[in-house]
Structures are given as C-alpha cells and as structure tokens.
C-alpha positions in Angstrom: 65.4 199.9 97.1 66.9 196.9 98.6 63.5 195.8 100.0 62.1 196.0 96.8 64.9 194.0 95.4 64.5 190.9 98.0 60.7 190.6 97.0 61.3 190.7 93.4 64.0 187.6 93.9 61.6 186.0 96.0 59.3 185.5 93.8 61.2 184.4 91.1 63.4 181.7 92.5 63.2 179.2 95.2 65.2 180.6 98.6 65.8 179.8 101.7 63.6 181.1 104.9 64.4 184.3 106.4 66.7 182.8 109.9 65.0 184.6 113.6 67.7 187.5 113.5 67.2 189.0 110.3 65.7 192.7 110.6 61.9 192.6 110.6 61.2 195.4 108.3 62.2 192.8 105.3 58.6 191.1 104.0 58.1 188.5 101.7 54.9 189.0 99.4 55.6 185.6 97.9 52.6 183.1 99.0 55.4 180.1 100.7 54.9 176.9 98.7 54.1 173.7 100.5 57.1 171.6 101.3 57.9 168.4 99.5 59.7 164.7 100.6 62.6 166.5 98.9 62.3 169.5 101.4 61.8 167.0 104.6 64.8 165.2 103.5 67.0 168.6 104.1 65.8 169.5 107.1 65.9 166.2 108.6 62.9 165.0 108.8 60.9 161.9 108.4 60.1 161.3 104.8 56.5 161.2 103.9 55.7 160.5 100.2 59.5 158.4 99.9 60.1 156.1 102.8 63.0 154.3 101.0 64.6 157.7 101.1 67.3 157.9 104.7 66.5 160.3 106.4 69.5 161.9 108.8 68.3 163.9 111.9 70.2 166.9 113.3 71.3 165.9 117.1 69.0 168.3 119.4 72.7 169.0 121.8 74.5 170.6 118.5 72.0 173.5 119.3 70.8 173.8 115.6 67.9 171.6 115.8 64.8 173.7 114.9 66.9 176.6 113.9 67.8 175.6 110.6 64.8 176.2 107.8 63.9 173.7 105.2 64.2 175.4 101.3 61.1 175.5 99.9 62.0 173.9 96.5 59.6 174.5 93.2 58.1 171.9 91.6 59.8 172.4 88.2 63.2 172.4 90.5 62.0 169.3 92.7 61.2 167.1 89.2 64.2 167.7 87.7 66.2 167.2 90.8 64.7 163.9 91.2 64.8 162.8 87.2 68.8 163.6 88.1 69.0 161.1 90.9 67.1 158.5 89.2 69.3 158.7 85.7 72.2 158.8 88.5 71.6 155.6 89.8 70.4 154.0 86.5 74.2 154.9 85.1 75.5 153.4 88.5 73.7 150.2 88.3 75.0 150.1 84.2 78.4 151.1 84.5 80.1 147.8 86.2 78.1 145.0 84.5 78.3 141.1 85.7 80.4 139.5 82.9 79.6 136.0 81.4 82.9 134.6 83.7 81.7 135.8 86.9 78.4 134.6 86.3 79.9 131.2 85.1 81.9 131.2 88.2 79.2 132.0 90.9 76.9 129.0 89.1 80.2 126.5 88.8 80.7 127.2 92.9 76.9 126.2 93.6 76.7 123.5 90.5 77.8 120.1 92.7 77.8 118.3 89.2 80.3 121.2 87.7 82.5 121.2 91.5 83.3 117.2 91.0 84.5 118.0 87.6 86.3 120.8 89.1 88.1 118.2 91.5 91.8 118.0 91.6 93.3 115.2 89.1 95.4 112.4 90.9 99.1 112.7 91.2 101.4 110.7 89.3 104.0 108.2 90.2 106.3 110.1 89.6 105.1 113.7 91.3 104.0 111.8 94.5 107.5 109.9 95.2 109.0 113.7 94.5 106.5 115.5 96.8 107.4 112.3 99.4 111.2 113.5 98.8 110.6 117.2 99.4 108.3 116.6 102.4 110.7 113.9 104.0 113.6 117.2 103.4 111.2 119.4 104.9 110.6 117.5 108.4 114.1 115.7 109.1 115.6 119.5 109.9 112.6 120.5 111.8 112.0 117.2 113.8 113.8 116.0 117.7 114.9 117.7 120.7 116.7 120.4 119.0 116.0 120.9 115.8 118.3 122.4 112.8 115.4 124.5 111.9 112.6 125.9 113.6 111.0 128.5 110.6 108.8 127.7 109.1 107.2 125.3 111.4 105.4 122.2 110.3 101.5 121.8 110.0 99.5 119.0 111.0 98.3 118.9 107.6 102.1 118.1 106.1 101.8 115.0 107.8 98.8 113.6 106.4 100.5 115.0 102.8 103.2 112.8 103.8 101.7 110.1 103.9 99.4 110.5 101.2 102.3 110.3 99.0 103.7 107.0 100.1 103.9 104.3 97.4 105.2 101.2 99.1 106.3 99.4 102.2 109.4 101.5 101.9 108.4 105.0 101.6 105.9 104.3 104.4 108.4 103.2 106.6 110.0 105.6 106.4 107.8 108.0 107.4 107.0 105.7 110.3 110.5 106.6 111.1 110.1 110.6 112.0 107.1 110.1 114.3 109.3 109.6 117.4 111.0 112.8 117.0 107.6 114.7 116.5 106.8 113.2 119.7 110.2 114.1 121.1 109.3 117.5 120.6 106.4 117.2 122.5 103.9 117.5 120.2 100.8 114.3 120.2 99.4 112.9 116.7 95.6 113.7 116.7 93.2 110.8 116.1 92.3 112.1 112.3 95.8 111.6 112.0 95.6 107.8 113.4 92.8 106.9 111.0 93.9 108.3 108.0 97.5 106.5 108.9 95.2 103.3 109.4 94.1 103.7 105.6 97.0 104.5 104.1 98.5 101.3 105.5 95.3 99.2 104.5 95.5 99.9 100.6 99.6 99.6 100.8 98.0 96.0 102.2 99.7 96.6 105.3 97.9 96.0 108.3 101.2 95.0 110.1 102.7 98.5 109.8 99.7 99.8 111.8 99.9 96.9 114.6 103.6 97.6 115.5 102.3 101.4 115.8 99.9 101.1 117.4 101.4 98.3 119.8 104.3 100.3 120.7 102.3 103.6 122.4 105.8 105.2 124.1 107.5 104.9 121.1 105.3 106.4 117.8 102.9 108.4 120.4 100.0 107.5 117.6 96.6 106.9 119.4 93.6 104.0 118.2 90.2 105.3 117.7 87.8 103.4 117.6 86.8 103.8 114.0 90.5 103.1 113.5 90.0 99.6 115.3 87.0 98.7 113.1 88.9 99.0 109.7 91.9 97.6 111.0 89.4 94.6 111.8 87.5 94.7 108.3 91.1 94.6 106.4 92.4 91.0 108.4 89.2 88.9 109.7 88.4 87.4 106.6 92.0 88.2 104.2 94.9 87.5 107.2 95.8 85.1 110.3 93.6 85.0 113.1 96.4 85.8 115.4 96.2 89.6 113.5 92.4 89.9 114.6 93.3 89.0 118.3 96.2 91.4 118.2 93.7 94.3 117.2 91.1 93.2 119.5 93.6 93.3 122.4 94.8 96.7 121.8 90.8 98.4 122.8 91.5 97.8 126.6 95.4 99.6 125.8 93.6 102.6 124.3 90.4 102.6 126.1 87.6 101.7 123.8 84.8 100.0 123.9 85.2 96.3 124.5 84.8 94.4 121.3 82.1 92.8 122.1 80.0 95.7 122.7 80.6 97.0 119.4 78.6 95.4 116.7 81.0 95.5 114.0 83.8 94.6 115.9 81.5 91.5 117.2 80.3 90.5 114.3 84.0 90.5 112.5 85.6 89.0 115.7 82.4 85.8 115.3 83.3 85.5 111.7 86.8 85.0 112.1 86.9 82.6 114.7 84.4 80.8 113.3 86.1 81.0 109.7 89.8 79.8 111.6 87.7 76.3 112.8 90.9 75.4 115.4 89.5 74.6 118.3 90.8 77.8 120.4 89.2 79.6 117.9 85.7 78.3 118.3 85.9 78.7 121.9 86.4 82.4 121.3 83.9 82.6 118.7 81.3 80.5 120.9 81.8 82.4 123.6 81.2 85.7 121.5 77.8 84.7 119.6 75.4 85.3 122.9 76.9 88.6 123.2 76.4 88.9 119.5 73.0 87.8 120.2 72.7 90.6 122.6 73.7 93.3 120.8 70.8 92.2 117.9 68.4 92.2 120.9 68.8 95.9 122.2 69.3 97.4 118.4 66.7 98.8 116.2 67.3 96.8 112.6 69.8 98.8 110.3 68.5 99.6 106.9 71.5 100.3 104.8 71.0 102.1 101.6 72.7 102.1 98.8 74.5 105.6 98.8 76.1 104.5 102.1 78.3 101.5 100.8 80.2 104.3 99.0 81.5 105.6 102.9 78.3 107.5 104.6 78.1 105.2 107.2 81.0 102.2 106.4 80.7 100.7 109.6 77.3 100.2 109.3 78.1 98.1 105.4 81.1 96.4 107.8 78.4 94.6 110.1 76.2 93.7 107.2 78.9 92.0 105.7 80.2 90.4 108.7 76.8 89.1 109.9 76.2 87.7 106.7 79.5 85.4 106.8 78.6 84.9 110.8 74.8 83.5 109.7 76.4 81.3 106.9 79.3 79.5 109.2 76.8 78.9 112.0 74.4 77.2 109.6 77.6 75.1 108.6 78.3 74.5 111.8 74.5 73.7 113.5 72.7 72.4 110.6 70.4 75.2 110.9 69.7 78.9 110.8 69.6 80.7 113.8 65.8 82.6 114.3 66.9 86.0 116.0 70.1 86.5 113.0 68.1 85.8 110.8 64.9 87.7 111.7 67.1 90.6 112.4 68.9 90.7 108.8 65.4 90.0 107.0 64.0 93.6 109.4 67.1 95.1 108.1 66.5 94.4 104.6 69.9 92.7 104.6 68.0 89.8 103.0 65.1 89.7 100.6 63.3 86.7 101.9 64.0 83.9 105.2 65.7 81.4 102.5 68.5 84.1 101.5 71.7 84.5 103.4 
C-alpha cells in the first residue's frame, strides 16, 4: 500500500531524489525529467542556459558534496518560479525611484557652470571684523608656553581664516602679533601659509608688513618661498622705493632660494626697477643684471602665454612678460636702440605682434 502510494505522488508532483540509504524495494515508475538552469542552480552547479545567475558551490570537506540530489522541477513549476523572480525584481527596481532633487543634485555636482553659481557669497564688513574677533578669542587662550586652554586645539586652517578676515593695517597686525607664541609652542608655519600671508598683505597694500616678517626669521618663525619672493617683487618694483626691491632680493640667500638672477621673473623685475630708479647705484645694479638677463633668454624656450593664464594658471609666467616689456622699453630709452635677442625672444613668445611693438 505505501509503495503504491509513493508512485502515485511521484507522478503527480515534482520531488526530490530518493538519498543512497533509502530501502531498495521503493521504485519510481515516473520517467525523471531533464534538469533545468533552475535545478543546477540548487545543487550547485555551474549554470548553463543563465550565466548571470551566481552559482554557490557546496565545499567538497563539509562531506555533502555529491550526496545532496538536485529536485527535478516541472516545467509549469520552473516558468512560474522564474515569472516570480522577474516581477520580484521589476517591483524592486520601482519601488525607490530617483526623485527630480537627487537628480538635480548629481547634475549641479558635475555642472562646473551650476558649481560657480553654487560658490560661497563674500563676507561682509561687518561679519569678517566679527569672525576676526571670535578667531583672535579663540587663539590668545590656546597660544605660548603654557597655554589657558589646550581643547579644542587649533588647525592650520584657522590661521589662514584669520587672516582672511583682516580689513586693515590694524587687524593685520594684530594677528602678526600671535605668531610668536605659535612658534613658542613649537609648532613651524608651513609655506602655503607664508604665501597666502604674502597676499593678504599685498591687497591691504602692505608690502612692509611682510618684509619685517620675513626679515625677523627667530622671531615670527614664517618661512619665504620662492613664489612668495616673486609677488612680493611684482607688488614694489614698479609702485614702491627701490630700497624695498633690494630688501626682498636680499632675503633669497636668508631663506635659501634661487639667486635672483637665476630666476627670470625675479631678473626681469629686479632689471626694471633699477633701470626705472635712474640713480646711478641703481644702474650699476641693473647693468650688471641685464647679461645675466640675457642669459636666462638664451637657455629658455619662448613662453607663449595665453589668455586663461593672466587670470592665475601660471602668474609668474604674466609677471616676466610684464616685466620684460618695461625692461625692453627703458633700455631703448637708455641705448637709442632695441636690443636683438629681447626683442626676438618677446616677438617668439608672442609677447609682441610685430618687431616695431614693445
């Protein structure tokens, strides 16, 4: 009877195989159907008909590999298991749908036109001499030997907010004032730090600030880069005293830079300014300069400089231009005529349109 039973089952629904130790007198009249991707999926196997389907293997140690029997799954069964998955998915897919604002967000990120609108708006006046008071409150308790405060400690960056907020003379001195006690504590000022000081002195019109910084080392403990020396130059050779220029120029053997005259900029600004000064100590600098100046041209592939540049790409670059432009004018001035290997140079360059043109 219960023989009997098992066939009758077997032919009407989809089961599993028989395992070795079941007892042998139980036999299955049902023809076995062939095994689908569905079927090779269960037991483990490599998928035939779906290869985006995974497929995970039973480990051969666990002692079950080759033991356990696939189910031999109907085709009626099989169709309607896989129309499940699919509609599964689909509703998966659809049920979290990318809203209008994400979308606009993800295109604003990669837009650069829509991330320069998106660019913080300048601080007023008023909002930058409060964020100078708050900073200036923040660092004085923080700052010397032994500090009032030591949580939470200052950045780097709360610097360079410092003195992005300075206004005049005044509030930038007194910043100047608090680097010896960073330097007390035994911390050094990077060079990103130097430079951006630099600027922030040149648009307060400055300069001087910068030289007693920069000339007192022990003191402020703020190095010169070289990039620093070069705008320092561009902001006095042609505006202040010559005695400023030689000032700067004498600080690159202090911080160990380049000389100045193997640096075209600086050698070009240094040329001008001499030249532009006309006392006689100054020619003899500037006189002295113009065959290293020469030089320099010689062993230097022309400069094309275009026009996206003079908006800070490569600054120092639009610094010589300028520079050997007011150097080629003064020695014509001076000589009576134009010298070939300037001149040839700035017309390579494109500096100049034609051999007439300064």
């Amino acid at each position: 009877m219960a023989s009997l039973l098992a066939r009758r089952t077997a032919q009407t629904i989809c089961t599993r195989a028989l395992p070795t130790h079941a007892s042998r007198h139980v036999h299955l009249s049902a023809p076995v159907q062939k095994e689908g991707w569905f079927g090779n999926l269960l037991r483990g196997s490599k998928p035939t008909e779906n290869p985006e389907t995974p497929s995970p293997k039973v480990p051969e140690e666990s002692g079950l590999h080759g033991r356990i029997k696939p189910l031999t799954v109907e085709p009626a069964v099989q169709d309607a298991a896989v129309k499940a998955a699919s509609s599964t998915s689909t509703t998966e897919n659809t049920s979290v749908p990318i809203t209008t604002e994400a979308q606009d967000a993800t295109s604003s990120t990669s837009d650069p036109i829509k991330k320069a609108k998106n660019k913080r708006k300048p601080l007023s006046p008023e909002k930058r001499t409060k964020l100078l008071e708050e900073n200036i409150l923040f660092l004085e308790p923080r700052l010397g030997r032994r500090p009032e405060l030591k949580r939470p400690k200052i950045r780097k960056a709360t610097w360079a907010r410092t003195l992005g907020a300075c206004q005049t003379e005044e509030e930038l001195r007194k910043v100047v004032k608090l680097f010896p006690s960073w330097r007390d504590m035994g911390n050094n000022f990077e060079g990103s730090f130097s430079e951006i000081f630099v600027r922030r002195c040149i648009l307060l019109k400055k300069p001087e600030i910068a030289l007693e910084v920069f000339g007192n080392y022990a003191k402020y403990n703020v190095p010169l880069t070289l990039n620093g020396a070069r705008e320092l130059l561009n902001a006095t050779y042609d505006k202040k005293q010559l005695s400023l220029v030689i000032t700067i120029t004498s600080l690159f053997e202090v911080y160990k830079l380049p000389p100045a005259a193997q640096d075209l900029p600086c050698c070009a600004m240094v040329v001008s300014a001499c030249l532009k000064d006309g006392s006689a100590d100054a020619l003899v600098v500037g006189r002295a300069l113009v065959p290293h100046l020469k030089k320099l041209l010689e062993n230097l592939e022309p400069q094309q400089i275009p026009k996206t540049q003079e908006k800070g790409d490569d600054m120092p670059r639009v610094w010589a231009s300028w520079a050997l432009k007011k150097v080629d004018e003064l020695l014509f001035k001076a000589r009576g005529k134009r010298e070939d290997w300037l001149r040839d140079w700035r017309l390579k360059s494109g500096h100049i349109a034609d051999a007439q043109q300064f």
